[in-house]
C-alpha positions as CSV (number, residue, x, y, z in Angstrom):
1,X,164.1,36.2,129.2
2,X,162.8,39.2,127.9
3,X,164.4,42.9,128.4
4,X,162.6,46.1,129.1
5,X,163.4,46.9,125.0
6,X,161.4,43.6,123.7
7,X,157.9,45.1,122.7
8,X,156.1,41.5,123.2
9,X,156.0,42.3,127.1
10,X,153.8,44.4,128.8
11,X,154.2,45.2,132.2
12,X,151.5,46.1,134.3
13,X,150.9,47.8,137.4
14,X,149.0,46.6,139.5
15,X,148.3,43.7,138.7
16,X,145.1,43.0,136.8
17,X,143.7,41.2,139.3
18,X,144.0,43.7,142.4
19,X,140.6,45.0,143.4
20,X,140.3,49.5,143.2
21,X,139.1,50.9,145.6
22,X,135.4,52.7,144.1
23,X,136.9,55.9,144.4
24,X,140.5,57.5,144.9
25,X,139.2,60.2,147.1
26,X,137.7,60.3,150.4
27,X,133.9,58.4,149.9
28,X,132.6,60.0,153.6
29,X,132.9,62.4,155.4
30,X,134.1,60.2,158.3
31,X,137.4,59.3,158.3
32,X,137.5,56.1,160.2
33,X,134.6,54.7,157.6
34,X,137.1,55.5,154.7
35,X,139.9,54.0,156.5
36,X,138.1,50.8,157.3
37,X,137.2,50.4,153.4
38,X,140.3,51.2,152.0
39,X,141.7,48.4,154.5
40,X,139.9,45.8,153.4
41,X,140.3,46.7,149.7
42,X,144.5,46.8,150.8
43,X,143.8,43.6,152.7
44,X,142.4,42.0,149.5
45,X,145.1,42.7,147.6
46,X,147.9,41.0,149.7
47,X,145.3,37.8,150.3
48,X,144.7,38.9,154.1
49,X,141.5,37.2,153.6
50,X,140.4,37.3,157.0
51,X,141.2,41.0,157.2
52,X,139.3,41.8,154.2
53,X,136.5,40.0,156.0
54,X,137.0,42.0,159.4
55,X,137.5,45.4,157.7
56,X,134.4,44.6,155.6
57,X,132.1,44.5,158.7
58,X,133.8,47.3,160.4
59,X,133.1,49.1,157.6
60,X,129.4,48.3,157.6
61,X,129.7,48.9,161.6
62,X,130.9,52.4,161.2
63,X,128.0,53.4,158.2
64,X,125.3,52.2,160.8
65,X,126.7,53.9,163.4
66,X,127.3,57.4,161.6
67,X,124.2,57.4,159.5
68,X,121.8,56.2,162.4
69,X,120.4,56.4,165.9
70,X,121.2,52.8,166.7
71,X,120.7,52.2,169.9
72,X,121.7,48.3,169.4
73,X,124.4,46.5,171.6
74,X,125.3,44.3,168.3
75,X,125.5,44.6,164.7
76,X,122.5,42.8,164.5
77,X,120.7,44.8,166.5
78,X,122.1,48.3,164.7
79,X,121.2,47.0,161.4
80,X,117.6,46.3,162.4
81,X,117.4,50.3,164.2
82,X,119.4,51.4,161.1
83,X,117.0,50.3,158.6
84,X,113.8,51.2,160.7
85,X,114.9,54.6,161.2
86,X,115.9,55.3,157.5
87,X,114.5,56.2,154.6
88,X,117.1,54.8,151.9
89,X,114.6,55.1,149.5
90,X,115.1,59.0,149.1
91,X,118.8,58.5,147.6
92,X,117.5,56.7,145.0
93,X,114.2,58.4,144.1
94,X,116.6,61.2,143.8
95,X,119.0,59.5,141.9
96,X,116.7,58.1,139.1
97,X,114.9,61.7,139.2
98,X,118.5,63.1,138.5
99,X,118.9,60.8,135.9
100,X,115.6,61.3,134.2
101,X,116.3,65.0,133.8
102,X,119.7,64.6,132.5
103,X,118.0,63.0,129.9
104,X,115.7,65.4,129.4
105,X,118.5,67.6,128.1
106,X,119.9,65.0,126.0
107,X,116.4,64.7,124.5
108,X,115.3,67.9,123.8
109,X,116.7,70.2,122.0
110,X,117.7,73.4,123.7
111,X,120.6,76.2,122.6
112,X,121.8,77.1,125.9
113,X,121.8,73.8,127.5
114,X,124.5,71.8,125.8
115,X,125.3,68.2,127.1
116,X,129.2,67.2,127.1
117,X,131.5,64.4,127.8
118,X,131.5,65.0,131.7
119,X,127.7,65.3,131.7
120,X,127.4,62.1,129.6
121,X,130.0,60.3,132.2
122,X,128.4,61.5,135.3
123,X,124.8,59.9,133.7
124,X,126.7,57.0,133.0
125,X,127.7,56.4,136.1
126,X,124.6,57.2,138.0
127,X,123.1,54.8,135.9
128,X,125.2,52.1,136.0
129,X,125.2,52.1,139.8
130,X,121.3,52.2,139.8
131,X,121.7,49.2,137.3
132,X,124.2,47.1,139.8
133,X,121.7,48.1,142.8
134,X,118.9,46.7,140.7
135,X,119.9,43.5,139.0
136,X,123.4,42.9,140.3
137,X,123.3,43.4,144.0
138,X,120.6,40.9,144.8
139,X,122.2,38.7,142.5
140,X,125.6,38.7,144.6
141,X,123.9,38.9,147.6
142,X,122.3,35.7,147.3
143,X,126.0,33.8,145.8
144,X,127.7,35.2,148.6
145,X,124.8,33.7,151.2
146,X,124.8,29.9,149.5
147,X,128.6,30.7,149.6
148,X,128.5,31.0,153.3
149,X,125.8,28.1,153.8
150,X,128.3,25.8,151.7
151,X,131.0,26.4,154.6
152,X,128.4,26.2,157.1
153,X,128.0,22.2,155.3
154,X,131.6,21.5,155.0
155,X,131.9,22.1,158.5
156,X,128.8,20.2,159.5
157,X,130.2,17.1,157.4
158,X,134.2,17.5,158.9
159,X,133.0,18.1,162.2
């Protein structure tokens, strides 16, 4: 058994494997949106699967109903008025703009515009989410989908 003293153990906390949530602050403005997501990252990390799952769709109930004008009796029906009522192309137009004139000042030179570590991390970031919303997201997407449709078989073949 090892003791505190040994150096060959490491202890970590929390574990490896708990999921973060993206941020530790607030993510909206609306409360009851943060709580929802915050519960189903907590839910994930105590393998309350089916709590994860709820908390995820409330969570995707309460961004269509705070950043639309659904007027849908279901989730269905708000995500259909939610994403013909948008335009969720702006964020991102303004996001890789943002980007491209960050590195503008990393390309050129210019004496009183310096970049620095937070500048750099900021980019970083940015850039890494456009990356995951380009390549990543329809990847997961799609694995989560055949995911569901491989339950929808075992079910078919039990039942």
């Amino acid at each position: 058994m090892h003791t505190p003293k040994d150096s060959s153990v490491v202890f970590v906390y929390p574990s490896p494997a708990a999921r973060t949530s993206i941020s530790d602050e607030a993510i909206t403005d609306i409360a009851a949106v943060d709580r929802a997501y915050h519960s189903a990252v907590k839910a994930y990390n105590v393998g309350l699967w089916d709590a994860c799952l709820t908390s995820c769709r409330k969570t995707l109930e309460g961004i269509v109903k705070t950043q639309g004008n659904s007027t849908g009796k279901t989730l269905f029906q708000q995500l259909r008025d939610f994403f013909s009522s948008q335009d969720l192309a702006e964020p991102l137009v303004h996001l890789t703009d943002t980007i491209r004139e960050g590195g503008n000042l990393g390309a050129h030179f210019d004496m009183d515009r310096e970049p620095d570590q937070d500048l750099a991390r900021m980019m970083l970031d940015l850039i890494d989410f456009f990356l995951e919303y380009i390549y990543l997201l329809p990847k997961q997407s799609q694995a989560l989908e055949a995911r569901l449709k491989s339950l929808d078989a075992e079910d078919e073949i039990a039942g």
